[in-house]
N, C-alpha and C positions, 0 to 999 in steps of 0.2 A: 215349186212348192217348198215352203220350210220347214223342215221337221226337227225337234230337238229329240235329238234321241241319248235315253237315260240309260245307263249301263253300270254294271258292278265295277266299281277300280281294285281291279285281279288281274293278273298277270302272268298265275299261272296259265299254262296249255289247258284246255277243256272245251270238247263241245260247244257249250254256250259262247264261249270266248270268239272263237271261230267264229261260228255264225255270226255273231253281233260286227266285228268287224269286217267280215263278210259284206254283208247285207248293206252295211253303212258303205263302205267302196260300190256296190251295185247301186244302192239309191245316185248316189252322188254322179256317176256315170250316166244315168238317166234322166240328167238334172235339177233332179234337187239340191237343196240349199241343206245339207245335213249339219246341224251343227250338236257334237257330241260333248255330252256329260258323264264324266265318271264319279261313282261315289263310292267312295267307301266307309266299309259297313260290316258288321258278321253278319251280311246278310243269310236267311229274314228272318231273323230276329235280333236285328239292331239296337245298340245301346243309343244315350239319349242325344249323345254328340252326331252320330249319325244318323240318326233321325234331323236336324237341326241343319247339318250340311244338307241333305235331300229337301229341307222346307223351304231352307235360301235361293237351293238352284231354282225348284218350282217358282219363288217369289218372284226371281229375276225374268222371266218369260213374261211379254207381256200377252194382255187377253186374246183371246181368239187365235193364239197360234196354237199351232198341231205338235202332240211330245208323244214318243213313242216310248215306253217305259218297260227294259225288259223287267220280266215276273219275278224274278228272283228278288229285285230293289221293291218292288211295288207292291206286289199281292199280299205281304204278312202287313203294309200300314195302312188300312183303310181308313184311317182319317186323317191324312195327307193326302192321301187321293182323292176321297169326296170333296173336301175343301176346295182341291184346284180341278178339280169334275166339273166346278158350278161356270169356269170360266176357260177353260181352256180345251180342248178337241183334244180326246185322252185317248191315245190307242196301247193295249199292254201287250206286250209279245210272250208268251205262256209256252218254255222250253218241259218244264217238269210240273208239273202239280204238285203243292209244297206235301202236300200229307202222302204223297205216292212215294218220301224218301223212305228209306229203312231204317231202324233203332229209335225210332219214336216212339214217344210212349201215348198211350191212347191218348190221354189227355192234350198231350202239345199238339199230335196230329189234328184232333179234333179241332183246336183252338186254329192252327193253321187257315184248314181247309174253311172254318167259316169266317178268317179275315179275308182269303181269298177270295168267296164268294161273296161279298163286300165289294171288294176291290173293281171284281171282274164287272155287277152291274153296274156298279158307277161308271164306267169306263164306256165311249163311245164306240168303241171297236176292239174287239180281241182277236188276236193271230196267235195260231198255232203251230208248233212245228212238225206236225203230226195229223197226220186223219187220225189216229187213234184218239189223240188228248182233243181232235176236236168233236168228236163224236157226242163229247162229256160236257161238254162247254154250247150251249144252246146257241146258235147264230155266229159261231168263230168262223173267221177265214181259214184258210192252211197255207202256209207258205214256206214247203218241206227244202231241206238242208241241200245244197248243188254238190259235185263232186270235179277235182280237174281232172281232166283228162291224163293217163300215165299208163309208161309203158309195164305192160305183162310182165311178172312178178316169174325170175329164175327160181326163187327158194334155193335150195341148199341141196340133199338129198331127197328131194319129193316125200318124207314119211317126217323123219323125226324132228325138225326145227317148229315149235309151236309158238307162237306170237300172243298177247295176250293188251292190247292197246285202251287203258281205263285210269283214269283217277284212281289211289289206291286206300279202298272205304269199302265197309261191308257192300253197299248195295252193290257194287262191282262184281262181287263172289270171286275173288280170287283165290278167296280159301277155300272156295269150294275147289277150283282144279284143282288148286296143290292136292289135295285130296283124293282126289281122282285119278292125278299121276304116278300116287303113291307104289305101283308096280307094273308100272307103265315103261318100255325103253325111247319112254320121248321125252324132251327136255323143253320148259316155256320161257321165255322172254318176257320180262312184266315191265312195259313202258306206261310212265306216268307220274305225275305229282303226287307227294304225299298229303294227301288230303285230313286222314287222321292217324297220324304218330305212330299210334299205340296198335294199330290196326298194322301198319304197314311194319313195324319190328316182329310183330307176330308171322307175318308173314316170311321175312327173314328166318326167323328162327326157325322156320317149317322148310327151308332149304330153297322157298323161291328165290330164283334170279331176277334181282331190280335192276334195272336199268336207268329209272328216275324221267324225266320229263325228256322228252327229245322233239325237235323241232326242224323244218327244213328238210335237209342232206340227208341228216342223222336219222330223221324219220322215215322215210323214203330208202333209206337202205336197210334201215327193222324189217321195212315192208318188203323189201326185192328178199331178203332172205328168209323171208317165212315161208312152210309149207302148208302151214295153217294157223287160219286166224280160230282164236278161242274166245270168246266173250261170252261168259255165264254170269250175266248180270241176274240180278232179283228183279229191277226194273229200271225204264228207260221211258224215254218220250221219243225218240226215235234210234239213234245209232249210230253216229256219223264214224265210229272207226270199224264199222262193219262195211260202211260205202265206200272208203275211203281203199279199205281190201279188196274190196269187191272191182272198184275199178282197176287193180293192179292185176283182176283174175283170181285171188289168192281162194282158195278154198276156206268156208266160213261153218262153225259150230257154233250154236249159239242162245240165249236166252232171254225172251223180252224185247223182240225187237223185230217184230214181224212188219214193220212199215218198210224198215232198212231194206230188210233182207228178204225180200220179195221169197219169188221161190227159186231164188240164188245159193242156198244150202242148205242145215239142217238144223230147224226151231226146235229146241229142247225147252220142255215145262223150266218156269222159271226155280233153283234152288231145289231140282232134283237130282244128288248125287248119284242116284243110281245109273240114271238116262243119261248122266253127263260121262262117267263112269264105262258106259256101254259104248256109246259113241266113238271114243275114244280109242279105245281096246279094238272096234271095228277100223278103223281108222289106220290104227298100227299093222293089222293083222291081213285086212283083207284090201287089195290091189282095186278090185273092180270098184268098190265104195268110194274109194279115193279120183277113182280116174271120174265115175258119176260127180260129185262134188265137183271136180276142176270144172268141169263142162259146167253144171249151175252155175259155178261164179263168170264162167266166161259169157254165159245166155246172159244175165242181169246186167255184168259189166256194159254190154251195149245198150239196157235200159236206162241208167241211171243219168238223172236230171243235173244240166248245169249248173253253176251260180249264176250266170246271168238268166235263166230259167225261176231260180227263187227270187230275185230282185225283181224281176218283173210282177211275181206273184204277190210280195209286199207292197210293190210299188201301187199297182193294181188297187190293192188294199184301202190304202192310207189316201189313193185320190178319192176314196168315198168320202173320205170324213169335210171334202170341201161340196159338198152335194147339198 
């Protein structure tokens, strides 16, 4: 089967990125005929150049082939997708729900969420990366994120080295830990892209430790020396640097991300200082909480799902749409 599958042209590390390249090596392993488009865009809310690039790739497909379109290029222009809906087998892969980001303002959220529901019934098929976003989405598949296999996570001291693996943007809440560290004797590692500038020099200046985007090697040994992973996001459509710990063993605090993190550690209300605050201070102070925590990330470590487990789940997927 051929699938043209549509993707943001980004480069940064991110969740989505992963997956997408992910997924597109498992389809092609299975074989299909994957042939991948990148666009770029501020996606989703694209200027008119990118809007123009994205009209041309669709033109160039001819009828009745299958295009897989991640949500982030697709779901803000529903009328580039109705239009190529009428002829072409549309599946949209649906990582975050655009009005589920944070710092929107009513109005754009609103505007978002109803080009996306647009988008999504035009669309022949919709996958999710999440049972949660598919819950919300009437008739989505799930075709939840894989993990690879890796060895158990030394960490450093077993208490103080804290890890902190996200894009760096408010929804991430990394102002919220610095916050929460604020008289705390643990110290966090902030990996990741800067996403928004302004967001991410504040966080400097509040004395977090960035480390910037890491990849490979360099990631993998963030992770062998963490003795906890931190993620106090606002929200999330699943979590993949909470599985990602999780297969290393690593102990997991966290927020928004209850698909992830099964009952592999400790779910905190999402942008509750207090709870995150508490956690933590338990965490530093008390031995048995810590050794409880290891054992959850070691119990879920042997839960968690391949890549070639979500390739199957996509693949699975997208042979509906020749039915």
């Amino acid at each position: 089967m051929r699938v043209h599958f549509v993707v943001p042209d980004d480069e940064l590390p991110s969740g989505g990125n992963v997956y997408d390249r992910r997924v597109a090596a498992g389809l092609a392993e299975r074989g299909f005929d994957v042939r991948r488009g990148a666009v770029a865009g501020a996606w989703p809310e694209p200027d008119r150049a990118a809007l123009d690039r994205l009209a041309d790739l669709l033109d160039g497909i001819a009828d009745g082939e299958a295009v897989l379109l991640d949500g982030l290029v697709a779901c803000g222009v529903p009328d580039i997708i109705a239009a190529h809906s009428r002829r072409l087998r549309v599946a949209i892969l649906v990582h975050l729900p655009l009005a589920d980001e944070t710092g929107l303002s009513a109005q754009v959220a609103a505007r978002l969420d109803a080009a996306e529901k647009r988008v999504l019934s035009a669309a022949d098929l919709v996958i999710t990366t999440s049972p949660r976003t598919a819950r919300r989405i009437p008739g989505a598949r799930i075709a939840v994120p894989g993990t690879d296999p890796a060895p158990v996570a030394p960490g450093t001291d077993g208490v103080s080295r804290l890890l902190c693996v996200a894009a760096l943007m408010p929804r991430k809440g990394q102002d919220l830990l610095l916050r929460a560290l604020e008289e705390l004797p643990l110290s966090c590692d902030f990996v990741g892209p800067e996403r928004d500038p302004e967001y991410a020099r504040a966080l400097r200046e509040a004395g977090g430790r960035i480390l910037g985007p890491l990849t490979g090697v360099d990631l993998a040994e963030a992770y062998a020396s963490a003795d906890l992973l931190v993620q106090p996001s606002l929200a999330e459509t699943y979590g993949m640097a909470v599985t990602e710990g999780l297969a290393r063993g690593v102990p997991v605090i966290a927020g928004a991300v209850p698909d992830a993190l099964g009952d592999g550690g400790l779910l905190l209300p999402p942008g509750d200082l207090d709870a995150l605050t508490t956690a933590l201070r338990r965490w530093a102070t008390d031995a048995e909480f810590r050794d409880r925590l290891r054992a959850a990330a070691l119990r879920r470590r042997a839960q968690l799902p391949s890549w070639d487990a979500t390739a199957r789940q996509l693949a699975d997927a997208l042979t509906s749409l020749e039915a």
